[in-house]
PDB file of N, CA, C and O in Angstrom:
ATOM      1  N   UNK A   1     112.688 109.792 116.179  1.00  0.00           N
ATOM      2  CA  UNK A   1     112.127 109.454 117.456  1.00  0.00           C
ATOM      3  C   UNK A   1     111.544 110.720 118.054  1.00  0.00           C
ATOM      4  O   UNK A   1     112.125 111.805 118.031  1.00  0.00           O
ATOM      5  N   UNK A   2     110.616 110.548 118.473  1.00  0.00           N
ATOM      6  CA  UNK A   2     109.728 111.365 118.948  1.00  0.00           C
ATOM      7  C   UNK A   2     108.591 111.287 120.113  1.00  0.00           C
ATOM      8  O   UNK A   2     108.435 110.079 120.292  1.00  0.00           O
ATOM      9  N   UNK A   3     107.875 111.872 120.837  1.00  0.00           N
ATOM     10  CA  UNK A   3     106.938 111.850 121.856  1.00  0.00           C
ATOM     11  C   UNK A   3     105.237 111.927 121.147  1.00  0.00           C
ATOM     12  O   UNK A   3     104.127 111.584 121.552  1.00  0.00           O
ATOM     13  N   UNK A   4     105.771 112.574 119.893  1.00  0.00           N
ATOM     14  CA  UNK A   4     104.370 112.939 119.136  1.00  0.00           C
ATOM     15  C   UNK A   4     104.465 113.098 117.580  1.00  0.00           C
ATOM     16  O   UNK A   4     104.804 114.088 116.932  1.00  0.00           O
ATOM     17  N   UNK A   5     104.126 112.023 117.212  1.00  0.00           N
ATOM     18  CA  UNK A   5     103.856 112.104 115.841  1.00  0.00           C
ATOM     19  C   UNK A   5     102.931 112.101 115.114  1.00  0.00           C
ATOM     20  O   UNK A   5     102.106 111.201 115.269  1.00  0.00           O
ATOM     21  N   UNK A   6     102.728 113.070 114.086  1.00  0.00           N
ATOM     22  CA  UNK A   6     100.993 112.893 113.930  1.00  0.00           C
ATOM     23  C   UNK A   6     101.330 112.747 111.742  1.00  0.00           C
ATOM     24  O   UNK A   6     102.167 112.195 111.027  1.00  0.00           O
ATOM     25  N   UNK A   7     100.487 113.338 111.593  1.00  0.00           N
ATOM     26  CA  UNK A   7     100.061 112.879 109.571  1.00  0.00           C
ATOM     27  C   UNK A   7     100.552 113.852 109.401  1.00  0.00           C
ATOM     28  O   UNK A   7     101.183 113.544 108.390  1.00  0.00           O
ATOM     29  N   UNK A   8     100.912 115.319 109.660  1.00  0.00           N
ATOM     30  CA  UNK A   8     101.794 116.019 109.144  1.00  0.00           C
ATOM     31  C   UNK A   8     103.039 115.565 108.914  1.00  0.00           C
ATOM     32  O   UNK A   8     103.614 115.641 107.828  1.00  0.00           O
ATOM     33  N   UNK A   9     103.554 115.011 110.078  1.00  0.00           N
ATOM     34  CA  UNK A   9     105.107 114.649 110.317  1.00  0.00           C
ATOM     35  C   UNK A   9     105.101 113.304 109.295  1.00  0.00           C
ATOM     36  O   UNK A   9     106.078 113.224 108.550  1.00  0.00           O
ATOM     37  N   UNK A  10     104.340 112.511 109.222  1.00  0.00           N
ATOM     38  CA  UNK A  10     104.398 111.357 108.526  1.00  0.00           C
ATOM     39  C   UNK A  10     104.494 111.987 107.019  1.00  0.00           C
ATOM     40  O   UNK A  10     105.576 111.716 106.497  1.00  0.00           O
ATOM     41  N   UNK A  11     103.625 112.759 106.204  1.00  0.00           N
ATOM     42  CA  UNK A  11     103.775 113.458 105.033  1.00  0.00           C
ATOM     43  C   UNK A  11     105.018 114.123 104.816  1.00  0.00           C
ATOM     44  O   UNK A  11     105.537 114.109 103.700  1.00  0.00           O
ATOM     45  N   UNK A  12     105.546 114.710 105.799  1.00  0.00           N
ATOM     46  CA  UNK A  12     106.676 115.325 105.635  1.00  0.00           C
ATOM     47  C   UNK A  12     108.238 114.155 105.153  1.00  0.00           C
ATOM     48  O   UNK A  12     109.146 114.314 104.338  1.00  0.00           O
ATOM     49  N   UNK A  13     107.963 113.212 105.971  1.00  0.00           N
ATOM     50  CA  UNK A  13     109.172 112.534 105.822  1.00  0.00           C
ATOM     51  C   UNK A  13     108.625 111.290 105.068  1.00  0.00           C
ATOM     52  O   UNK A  13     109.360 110.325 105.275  1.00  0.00           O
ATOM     53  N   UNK A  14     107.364 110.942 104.104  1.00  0.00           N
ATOM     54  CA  UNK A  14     107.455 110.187 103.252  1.00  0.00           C
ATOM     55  C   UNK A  14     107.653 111.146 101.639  1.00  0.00           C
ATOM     56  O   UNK A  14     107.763 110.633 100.526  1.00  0.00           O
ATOM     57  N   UNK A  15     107.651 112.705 101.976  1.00  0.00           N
ATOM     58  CA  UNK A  15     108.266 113.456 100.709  1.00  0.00           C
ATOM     59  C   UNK A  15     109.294 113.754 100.804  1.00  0.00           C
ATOM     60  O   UNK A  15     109.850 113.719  99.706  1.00  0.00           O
ATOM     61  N   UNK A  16     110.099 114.146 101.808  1.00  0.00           N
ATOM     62  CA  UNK A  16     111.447 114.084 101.596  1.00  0.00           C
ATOM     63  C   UNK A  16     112.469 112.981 101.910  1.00  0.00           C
ATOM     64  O   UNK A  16     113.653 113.253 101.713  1.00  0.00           O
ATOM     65  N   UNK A  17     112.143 111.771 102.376  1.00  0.00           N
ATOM     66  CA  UNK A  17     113.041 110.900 102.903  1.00  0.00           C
ATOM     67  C   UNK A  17     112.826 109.381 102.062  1.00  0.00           C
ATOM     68  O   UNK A  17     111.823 108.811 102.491  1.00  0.00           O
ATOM     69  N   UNK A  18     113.457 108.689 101.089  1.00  0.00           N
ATOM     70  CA  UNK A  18     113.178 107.426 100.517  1.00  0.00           C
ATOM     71  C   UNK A  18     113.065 106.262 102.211  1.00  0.00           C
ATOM     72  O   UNK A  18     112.065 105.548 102.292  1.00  0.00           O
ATOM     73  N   UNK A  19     113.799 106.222 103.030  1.00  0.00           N
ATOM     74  CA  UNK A  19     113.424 105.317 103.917  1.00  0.00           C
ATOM     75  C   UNK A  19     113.782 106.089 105.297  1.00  0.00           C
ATOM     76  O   UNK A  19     114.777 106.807 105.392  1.00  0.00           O
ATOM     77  N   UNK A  20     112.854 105.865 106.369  1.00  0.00           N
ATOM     78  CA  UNK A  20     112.825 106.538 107.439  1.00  0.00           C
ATOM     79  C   UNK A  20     111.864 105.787 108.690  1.00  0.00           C
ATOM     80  O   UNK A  20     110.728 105.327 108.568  1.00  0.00           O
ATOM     81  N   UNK A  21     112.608 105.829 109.745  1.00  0.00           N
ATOM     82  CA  UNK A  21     111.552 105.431 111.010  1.00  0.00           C
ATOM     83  C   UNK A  21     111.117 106.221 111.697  1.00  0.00           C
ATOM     84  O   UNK A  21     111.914 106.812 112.426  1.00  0.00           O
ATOM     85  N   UNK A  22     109.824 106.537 111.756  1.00  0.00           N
ATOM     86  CA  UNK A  22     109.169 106.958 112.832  1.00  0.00           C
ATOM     87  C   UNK A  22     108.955 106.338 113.547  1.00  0.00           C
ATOM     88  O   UNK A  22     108.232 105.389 113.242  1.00  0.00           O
ATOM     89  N   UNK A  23     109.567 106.492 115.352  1.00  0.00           N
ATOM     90  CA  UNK A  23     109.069 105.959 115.924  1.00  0.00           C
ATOM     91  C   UNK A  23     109.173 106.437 117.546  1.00  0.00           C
ATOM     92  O   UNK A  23     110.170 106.541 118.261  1.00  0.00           O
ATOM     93  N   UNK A  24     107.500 106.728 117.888  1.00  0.00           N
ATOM     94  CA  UNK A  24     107.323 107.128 118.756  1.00  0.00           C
ATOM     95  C   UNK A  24     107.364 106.518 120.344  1.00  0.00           C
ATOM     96  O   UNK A  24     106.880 105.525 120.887  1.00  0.00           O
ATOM     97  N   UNK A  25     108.320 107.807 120.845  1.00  0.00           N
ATOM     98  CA  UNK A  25     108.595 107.513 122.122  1.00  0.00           C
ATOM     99  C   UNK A  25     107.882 107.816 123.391  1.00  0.00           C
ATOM    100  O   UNK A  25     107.532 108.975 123.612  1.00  0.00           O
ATOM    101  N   UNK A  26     107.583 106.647 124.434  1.00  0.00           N
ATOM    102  CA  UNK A  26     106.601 107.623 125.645  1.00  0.00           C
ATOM    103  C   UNK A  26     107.539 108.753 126.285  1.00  0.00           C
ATOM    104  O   UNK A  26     108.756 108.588 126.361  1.00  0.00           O
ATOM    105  N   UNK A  27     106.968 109.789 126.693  1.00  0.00           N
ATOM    106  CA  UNK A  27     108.059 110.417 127.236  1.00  0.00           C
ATOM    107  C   UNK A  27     107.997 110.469 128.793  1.00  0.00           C
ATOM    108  O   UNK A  27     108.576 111.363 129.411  1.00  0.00           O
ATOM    109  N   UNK A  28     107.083 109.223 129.582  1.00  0.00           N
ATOM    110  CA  UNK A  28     106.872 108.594 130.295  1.00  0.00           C
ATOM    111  C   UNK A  28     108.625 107.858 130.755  1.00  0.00           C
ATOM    112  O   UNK A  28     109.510 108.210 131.534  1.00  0.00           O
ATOM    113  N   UNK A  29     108.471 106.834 129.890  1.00  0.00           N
ATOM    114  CA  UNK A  29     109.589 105.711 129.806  1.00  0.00           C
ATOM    115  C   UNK A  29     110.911 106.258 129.007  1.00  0.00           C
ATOM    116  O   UNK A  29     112.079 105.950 129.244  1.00  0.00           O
ATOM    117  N   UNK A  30     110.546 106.926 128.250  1.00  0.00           N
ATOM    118  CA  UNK A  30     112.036 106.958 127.227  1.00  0.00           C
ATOM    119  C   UNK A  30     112.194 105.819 126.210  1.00  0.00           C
ATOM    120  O   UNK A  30     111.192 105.266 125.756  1.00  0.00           O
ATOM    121  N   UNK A  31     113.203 105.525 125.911  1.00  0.00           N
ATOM    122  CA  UNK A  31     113.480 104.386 125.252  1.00  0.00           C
ATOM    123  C   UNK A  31     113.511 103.401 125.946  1.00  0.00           C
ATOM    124  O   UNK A  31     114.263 103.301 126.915  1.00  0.00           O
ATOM    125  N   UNK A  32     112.793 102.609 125.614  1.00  0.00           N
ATOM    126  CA  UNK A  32     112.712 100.614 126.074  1.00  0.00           C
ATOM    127  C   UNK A  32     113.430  99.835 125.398  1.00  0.00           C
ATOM    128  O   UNK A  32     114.036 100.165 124.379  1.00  0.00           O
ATOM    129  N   UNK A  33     113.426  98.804 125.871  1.00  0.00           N
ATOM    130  CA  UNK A  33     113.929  97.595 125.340  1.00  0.00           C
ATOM    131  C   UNK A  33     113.689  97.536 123.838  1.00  0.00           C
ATOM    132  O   UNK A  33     114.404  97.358 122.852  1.00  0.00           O
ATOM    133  N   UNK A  34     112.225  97.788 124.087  1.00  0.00           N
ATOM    134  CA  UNK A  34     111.622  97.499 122.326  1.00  0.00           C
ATOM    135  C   UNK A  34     111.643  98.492 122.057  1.00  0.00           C
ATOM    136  O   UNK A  34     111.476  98.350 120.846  1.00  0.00           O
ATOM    137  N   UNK A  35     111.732  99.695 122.228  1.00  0.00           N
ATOM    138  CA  UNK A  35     112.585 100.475 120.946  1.00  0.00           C
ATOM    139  C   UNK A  35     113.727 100.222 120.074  1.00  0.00           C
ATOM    140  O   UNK A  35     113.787 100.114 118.849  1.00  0.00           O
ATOM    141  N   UNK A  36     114.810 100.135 121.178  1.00  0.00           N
ATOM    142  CA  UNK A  36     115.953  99.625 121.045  1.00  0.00           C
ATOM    143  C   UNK A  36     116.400  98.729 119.801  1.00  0.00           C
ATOM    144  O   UNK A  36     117.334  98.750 119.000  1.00  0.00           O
ATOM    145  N   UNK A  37     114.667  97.498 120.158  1.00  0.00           N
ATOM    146  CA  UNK A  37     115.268  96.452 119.498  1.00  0.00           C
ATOM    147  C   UNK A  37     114.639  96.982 117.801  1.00  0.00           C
ATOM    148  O   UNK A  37     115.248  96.800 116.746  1.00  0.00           O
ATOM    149  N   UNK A  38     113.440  97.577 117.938  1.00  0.00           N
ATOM    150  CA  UNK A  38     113.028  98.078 116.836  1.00  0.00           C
ATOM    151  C   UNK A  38     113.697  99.053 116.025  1.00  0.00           C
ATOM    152  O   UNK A  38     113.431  99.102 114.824  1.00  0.00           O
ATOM    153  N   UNK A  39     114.602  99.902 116.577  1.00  0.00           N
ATOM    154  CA  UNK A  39     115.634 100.785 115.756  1.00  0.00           C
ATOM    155  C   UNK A  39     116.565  99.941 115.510  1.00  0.00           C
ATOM    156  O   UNK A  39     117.372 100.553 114.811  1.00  0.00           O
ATOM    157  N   UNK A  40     117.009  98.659 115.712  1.00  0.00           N
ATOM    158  CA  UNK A  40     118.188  97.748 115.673  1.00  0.00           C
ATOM    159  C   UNK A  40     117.494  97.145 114.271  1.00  0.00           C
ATOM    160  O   UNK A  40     118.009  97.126 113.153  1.00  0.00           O
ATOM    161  N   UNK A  41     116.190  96.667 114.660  1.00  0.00           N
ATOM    162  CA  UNK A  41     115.827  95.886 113.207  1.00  0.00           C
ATOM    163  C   UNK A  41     115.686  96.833 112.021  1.00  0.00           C
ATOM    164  O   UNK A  41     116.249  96.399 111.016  1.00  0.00           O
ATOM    165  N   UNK A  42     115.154  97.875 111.888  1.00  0.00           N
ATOM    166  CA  UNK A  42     115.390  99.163 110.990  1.00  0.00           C
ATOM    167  C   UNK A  42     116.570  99.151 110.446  1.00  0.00           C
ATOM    168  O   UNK A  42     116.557  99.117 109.215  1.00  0.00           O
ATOM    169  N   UNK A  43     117.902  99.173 111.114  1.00  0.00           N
ATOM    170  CA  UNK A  43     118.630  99.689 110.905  1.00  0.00           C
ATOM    171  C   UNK A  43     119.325  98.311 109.947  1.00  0.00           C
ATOM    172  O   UNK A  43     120.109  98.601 109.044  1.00  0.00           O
ATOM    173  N   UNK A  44     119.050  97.120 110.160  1.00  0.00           N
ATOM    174  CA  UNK A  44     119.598  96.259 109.437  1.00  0.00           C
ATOM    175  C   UNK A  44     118.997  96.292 108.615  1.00  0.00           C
ATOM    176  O   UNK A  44     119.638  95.700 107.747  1.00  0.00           O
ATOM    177  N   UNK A  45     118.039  96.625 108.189  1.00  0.00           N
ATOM    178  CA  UNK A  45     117.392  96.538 107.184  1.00  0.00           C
ATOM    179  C   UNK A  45     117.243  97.612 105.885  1.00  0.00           C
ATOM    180  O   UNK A  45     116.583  97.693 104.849  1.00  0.00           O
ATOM    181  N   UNK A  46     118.126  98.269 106.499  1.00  0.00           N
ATOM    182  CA  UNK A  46     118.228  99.487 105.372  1.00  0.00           C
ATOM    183  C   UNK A  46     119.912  99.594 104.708  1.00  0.00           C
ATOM    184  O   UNK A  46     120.187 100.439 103.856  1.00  0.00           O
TER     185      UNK A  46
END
C-alpha cells in the first residue's frame, strides 16, 4: 500500500514477489471502505 506507485515499483515486485498487491492509497482519504474490502478479497485469495 502506497500513495504512489509507478512501473518501477510494479517491476520490482513482479521480480521478486510470486503474488503481491499493489494497491494504491489516496493520501487524501487513507484507507476506505474499498480498500479494505479489496485487501480482504486478496487476501482470500492467496
Amino acid at each position: 500500500m502506497d500513495d504512489e506507485i509507478s512501473e518501477k515499483d510494479r517491476a520490482w515486485v513482479t521480480e521478486h514477489h510470486h503474488r503481491a498487491l499493489l494497491l494504491k492509497v489516496n493520501p487524501r482519504h487513507g484507507l476506505t471502505d474499498a480498500d479494505y474490502l479489496e485487501l480482504d478479497a486478496w487476501l482470500r485469495a492467496t
